[in-house]
C-alpha positions in Angstrom: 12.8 23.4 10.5 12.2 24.4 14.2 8.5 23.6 14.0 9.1 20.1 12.0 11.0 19.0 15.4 8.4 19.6 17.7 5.8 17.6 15.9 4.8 14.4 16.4 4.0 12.8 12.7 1.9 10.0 11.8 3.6 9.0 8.1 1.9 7.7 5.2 4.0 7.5 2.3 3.0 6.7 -1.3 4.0 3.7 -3.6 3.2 0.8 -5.6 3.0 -1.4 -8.4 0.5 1.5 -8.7 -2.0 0.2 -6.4 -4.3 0.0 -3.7 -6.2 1.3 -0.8 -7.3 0.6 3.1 -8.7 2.0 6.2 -12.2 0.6 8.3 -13.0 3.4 10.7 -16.6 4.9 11.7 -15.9 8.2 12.1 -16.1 10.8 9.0 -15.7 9.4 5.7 -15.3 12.2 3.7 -12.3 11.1 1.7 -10.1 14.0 -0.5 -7.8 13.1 -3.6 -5.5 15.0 -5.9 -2.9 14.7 -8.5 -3.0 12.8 -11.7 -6.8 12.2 -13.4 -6.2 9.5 -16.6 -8.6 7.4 -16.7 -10.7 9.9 -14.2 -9.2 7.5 -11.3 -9.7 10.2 -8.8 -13.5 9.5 -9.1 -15.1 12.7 -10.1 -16.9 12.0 -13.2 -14.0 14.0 -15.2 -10.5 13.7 -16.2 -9.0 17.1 -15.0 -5.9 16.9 -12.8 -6.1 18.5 -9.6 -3.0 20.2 -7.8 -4.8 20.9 -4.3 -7.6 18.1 -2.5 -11.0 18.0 -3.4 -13.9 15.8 -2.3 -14.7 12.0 -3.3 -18.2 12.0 -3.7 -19.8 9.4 -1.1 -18.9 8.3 3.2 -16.2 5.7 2.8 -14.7 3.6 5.4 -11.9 2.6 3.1 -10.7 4.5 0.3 -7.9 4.5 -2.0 -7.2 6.0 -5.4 -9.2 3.7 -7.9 -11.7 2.1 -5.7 -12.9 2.1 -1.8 -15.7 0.0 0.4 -18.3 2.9 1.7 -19.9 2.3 5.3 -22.4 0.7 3.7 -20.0 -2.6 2.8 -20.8 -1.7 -0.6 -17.3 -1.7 -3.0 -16.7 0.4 -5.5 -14.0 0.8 -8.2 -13.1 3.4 -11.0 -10.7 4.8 -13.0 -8.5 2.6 -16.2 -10.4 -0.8 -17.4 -8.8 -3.5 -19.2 -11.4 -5.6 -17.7 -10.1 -5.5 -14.6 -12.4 -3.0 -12.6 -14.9 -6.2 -11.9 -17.9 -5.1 -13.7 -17.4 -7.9 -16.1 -16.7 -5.0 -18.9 -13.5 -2.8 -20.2 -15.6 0.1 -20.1 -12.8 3.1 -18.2 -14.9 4.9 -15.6 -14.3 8.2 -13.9 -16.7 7.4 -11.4 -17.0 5.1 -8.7 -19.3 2.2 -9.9 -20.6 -0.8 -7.5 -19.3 -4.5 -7.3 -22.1 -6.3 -5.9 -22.5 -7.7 -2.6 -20.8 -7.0 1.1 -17.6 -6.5 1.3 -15.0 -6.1 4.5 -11.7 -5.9 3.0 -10.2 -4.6 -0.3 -7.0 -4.5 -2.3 -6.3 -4.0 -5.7 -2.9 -3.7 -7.6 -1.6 -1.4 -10.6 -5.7 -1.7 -12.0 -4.4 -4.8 -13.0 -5.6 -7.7 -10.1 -8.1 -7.2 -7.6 -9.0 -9.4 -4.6 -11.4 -8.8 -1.1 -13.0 -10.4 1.5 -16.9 -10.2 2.2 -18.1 -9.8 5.6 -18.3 -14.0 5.8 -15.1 -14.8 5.3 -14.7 -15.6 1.6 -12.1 -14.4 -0.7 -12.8 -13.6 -4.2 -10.5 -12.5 -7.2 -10.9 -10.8 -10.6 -8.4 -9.6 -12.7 -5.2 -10.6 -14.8 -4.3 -14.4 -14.3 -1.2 -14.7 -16.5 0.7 -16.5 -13.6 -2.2 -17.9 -11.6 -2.2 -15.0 -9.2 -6.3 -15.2 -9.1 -6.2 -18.4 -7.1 -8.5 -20.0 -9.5 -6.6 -23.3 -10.3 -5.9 -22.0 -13.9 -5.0 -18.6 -15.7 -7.6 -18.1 -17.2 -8.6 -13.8 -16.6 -11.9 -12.5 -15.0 -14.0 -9.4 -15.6 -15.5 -9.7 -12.2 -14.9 -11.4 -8.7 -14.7 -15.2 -8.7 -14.3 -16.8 -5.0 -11.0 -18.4 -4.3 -11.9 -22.0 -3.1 -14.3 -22.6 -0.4 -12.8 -21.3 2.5 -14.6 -18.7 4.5 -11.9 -17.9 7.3 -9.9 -15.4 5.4 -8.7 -11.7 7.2 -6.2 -10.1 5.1 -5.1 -10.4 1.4 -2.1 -9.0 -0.4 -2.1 -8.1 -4.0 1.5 -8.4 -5.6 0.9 -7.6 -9.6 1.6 -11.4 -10.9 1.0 -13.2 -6.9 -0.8 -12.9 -3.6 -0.6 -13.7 -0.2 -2.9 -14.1 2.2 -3.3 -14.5 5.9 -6.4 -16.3 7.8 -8.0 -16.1 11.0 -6.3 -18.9 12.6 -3.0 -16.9 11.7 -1.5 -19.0 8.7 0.1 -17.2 5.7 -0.5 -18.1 2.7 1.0 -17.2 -1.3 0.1 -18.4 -4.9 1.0 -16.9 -8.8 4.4 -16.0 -10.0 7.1 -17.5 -8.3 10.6 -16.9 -10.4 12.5 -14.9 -7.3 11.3 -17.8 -5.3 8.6 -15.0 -3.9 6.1 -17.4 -2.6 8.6 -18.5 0.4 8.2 -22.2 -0.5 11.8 -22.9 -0.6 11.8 -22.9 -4.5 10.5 -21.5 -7.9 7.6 -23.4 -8.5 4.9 -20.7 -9.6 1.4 -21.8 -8.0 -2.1 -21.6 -9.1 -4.0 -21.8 -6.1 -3.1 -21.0 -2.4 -0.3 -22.8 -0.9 0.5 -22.4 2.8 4.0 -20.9 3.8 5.5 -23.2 6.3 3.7 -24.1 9.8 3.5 -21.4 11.9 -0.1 -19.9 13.0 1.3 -16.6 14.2 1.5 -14.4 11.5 0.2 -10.9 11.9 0.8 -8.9 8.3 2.5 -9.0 5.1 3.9 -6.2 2.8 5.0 -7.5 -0.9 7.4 -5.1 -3.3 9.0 -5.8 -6.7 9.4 -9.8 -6.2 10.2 -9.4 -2.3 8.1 -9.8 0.8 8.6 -8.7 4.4 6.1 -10.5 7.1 5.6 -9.7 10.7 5.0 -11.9 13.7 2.4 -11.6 17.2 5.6 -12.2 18.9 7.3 -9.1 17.2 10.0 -11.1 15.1 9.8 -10.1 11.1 10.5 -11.7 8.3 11.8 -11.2 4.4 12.0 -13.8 1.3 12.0 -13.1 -2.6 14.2 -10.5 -4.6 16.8 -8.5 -3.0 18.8 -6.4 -5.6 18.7 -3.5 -3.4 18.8 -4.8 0.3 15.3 -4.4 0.2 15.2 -7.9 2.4 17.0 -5.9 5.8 19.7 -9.1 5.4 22.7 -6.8 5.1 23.3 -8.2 1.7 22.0 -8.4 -1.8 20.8 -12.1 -1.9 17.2 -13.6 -3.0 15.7 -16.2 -0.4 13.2 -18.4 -1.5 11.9 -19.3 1.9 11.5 -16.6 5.1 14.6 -15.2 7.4 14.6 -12.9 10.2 15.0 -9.6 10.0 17.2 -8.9 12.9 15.2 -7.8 15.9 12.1 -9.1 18.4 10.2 -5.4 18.6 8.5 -5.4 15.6 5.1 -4.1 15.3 3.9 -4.4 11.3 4.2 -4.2 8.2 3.3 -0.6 6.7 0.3 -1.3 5.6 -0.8 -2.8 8.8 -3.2 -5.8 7.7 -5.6 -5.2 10.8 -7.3 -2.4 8.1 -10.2 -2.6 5.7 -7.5 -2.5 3.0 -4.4 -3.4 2.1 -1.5 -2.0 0.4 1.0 -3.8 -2.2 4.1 -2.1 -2.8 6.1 -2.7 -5.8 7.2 -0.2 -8.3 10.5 0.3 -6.7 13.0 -2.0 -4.1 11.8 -0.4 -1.0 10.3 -1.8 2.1 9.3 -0.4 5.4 8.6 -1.7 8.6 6.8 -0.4 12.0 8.7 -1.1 15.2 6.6 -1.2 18.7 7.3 2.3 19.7 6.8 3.6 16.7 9.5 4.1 14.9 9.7 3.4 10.9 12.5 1.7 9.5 13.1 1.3 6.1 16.3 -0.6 3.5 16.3 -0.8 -0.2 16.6 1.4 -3.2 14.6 5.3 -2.9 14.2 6.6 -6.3 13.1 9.7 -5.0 14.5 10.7 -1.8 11.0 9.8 0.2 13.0 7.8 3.0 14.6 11.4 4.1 18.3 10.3 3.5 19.2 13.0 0.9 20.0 10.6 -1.2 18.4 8.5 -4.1 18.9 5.9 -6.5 21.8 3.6 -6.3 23.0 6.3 -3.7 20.5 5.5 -1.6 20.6 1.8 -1.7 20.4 0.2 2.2 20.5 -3.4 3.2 19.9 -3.1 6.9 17.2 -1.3 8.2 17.5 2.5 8.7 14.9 5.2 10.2 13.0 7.2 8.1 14.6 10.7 8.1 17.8 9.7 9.8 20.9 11.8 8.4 18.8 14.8 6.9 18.7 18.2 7.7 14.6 17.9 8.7 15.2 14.4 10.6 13.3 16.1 13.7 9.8 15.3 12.8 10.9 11.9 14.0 12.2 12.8 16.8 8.8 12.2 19.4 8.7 8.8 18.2 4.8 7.9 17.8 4.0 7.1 14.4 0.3 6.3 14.3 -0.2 5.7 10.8 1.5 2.8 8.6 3.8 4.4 5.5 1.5 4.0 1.8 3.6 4.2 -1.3 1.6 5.2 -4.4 4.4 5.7 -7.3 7.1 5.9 -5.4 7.1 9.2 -5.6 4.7 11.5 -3.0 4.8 11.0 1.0 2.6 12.5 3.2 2.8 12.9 7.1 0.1 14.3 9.2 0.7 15.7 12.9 -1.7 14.7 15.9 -2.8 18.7 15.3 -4.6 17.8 12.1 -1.9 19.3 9.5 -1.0 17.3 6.4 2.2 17.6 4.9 4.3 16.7 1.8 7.5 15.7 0.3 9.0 14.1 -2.9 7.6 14.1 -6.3 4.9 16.6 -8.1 4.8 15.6 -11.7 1.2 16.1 -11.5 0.3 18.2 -8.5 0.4 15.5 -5.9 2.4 17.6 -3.2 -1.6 19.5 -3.1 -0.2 23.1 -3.3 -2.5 24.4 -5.8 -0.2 25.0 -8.4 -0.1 23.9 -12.0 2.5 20.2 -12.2 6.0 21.5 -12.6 5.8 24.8 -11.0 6.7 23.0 -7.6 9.3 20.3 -8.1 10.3 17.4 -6.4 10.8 18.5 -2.2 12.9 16.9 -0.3 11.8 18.3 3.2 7.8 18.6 3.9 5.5 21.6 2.4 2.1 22.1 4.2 -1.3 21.0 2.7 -3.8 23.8 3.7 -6.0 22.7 6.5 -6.1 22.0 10.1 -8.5 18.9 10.0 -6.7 16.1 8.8 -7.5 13.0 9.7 -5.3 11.5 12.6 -7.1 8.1 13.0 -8.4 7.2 9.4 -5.7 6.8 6.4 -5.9 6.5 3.2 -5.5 3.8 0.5 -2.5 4.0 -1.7 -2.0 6.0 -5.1 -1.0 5.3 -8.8 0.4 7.4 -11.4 0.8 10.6 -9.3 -2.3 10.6 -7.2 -2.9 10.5 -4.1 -5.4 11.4 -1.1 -6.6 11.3 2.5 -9.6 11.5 4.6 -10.5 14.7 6.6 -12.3 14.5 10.6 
């Protein structure tokens, strides 16, 4: 435990409504995965789990479990189909397969709704449209990307499950879909089938959505919650829903976890957890931990927070935070794996390993659930490119 407080740790955590994937960097893009295979949604044209990293074929500048952009702008997804990969099929693919066309930003939630950005500005959807989360004026499903309107100043989009939100370039933030935990911040319950702005303000900076609440963050470092709050997930000190935005106490906030200035977004969902990046670094987190991933020793209704708390405060291995300088947002995939890598190029693990996701090269259920890190072998972990998030028990990151 000596070593673990003399590291500084860049954390990316794992989580979802089984979802998504980010990063835009130039350097290497030699992107590694592991864990759970159904489907083949680690990519490599099989459908055998794997308990330590191996390769994704291909250079990718954003990559996530289930589909990535390469440097190329080209956008790829793979892995389960219900018509919902975009290739206008429900043909399952264990290989990454092309979406036609250029492509700056992804996300994609639960293989279930997809949305990105090309390189001009517009925003196109494909996916389930049971709630009018596509944008499309109707709910009516596509196979393949549709554009959302006519707008071609979009920067960032958020995938939900059953809504979106969205934020431009001249800073407004905008929701649409399901709306029944007043979600969509519009100060009621109205669901919405195609984008509606959230208030006035032109400052927005990113926004995180998990299991019918959202948290938002400012330029001028103030943060913000609305939706579902049955664990505290909001930071309020209480358990109430909001159906319109209120401050999270505090003017030092930096992001959201999944930092919206990236390729790729990440949804969360899947459990009542949300996370936020102050200035200096620090991650804070309130809600419900189903697995002891937020480093309180504690999960469950046990765990349950309503203000915000530090990551790793109160545990015996709470020292990795100690230096302060986080470098890398906090990615859920199941709510299950986290992984923290050190500015020395080591990856490490804690929480679940159903399927091999903690990387050590054993067979699933011969290394439990952890709740203090294990190493990944290798020194060459990326410290400036991260990974998209996971689903099902997989998970992955990109090497220098």
């Amino acid at each position: 435990m000596a070593q673990l407080r003399q590291n500084t740790w860049s954390v990316n955590a794992w989580y979802d409504q089984k979802s998504a994937g980010r990063a835009n960097y130039i350097e290497s893009g030699n992107f590694y995965v592991w864990g759970s295979n159904s489907y083949g949604k680690l990519g490599l044209n099989n459908r055998t789990s794997r308990s330590s990293p191996v390769q994704l074929p291909g250079s990718w500048s954003a990559a996530g479990i289930g589909y990535g952009i390469k440097m190329s702008a080209d956008m790829y997804t793979w892995g389960r189909n219900s018509g919902f990969l975009g290739h206008n099929d429900t043909a399952h693919r264990s290989s990454p397969t092309q979406i036609p066309g250029n492509w700056k930003y992804v996300n994609y939630t639960k293989q279930t709704v997809g949305a990105a950005i090309k390189t001009d500005g517009s925003l196109w959807t494909w996916g389930q449209n049971n709630t009018g989360q596509l944008g499309q004026g109707n709910k009516t499903q596509y196979s393949s990307p549709r554009q959302v309107g006519s707008a071609y100043n979009w920067k960032y989009i958020n995938t939900a499950g059953n809504w979106m939100n969205g934020i431009k370039l001249d800073g407004t933030l905008w929701s649409w879909g399901a709306n029944t935990q007043g979600h969509l911040g519009h100060n009621d319950i109205a669901e919405r089938l195609e984008p509606v702005q959230i208030g006035t303000n032109t400052n927005w900076k990113s926004v995180q959505s998990n299991q019918y609440g959202n948290i938002a963050v400012k330029t001028d470092g103030t943060a913000w919650a609305w939706g579902f709050n049955e664990a505290g997930q909001l930071m309020q000190n209480n358990r109430v829903a909001y159906s319109s935005p209120v401050q999270i106490p505090g003017t030092d906030w930096d992001t959201t976890i999944n930092d919206g200035t990236n390729a790729a977004g990440n949804p969360l969902g899947g459990t009542s957890l949300h996370m936020l990046r102050k200035t200096n670094g620090n991650i804070f987190y309130a809600g419900a931990d189903g697995m002891g991933i937020a480093a309180l020793n504690c999960k469950d209704s046990a765990s349950y927070r309503s203000s915000p708390v530090e990551l790793g405060a109160g545990t015996a291995w709470a020292g990795f935070c100690e230096d302060k300088n986080f470098k890398a947002g906090v990615i859920f995939g199941n709510g299950l794996t986290m992984l923290g890598v050190t500015p020395g190029g080591q990856l490490w693990a804690w929480g679940g390993n159903n399927q091999g996701s903690l990387g050590q090269n054993q067979a699933p259920g011969n290394v439990g659930a952890v709740s203090s890190p294990i190493q990944i072998p290798g020194t060459d972990w990326s410290t400036t490119k991260f990974p998209g998030g996971g689903w099902e028990e997989a998970v992955g990151w990109f090497k220098d």
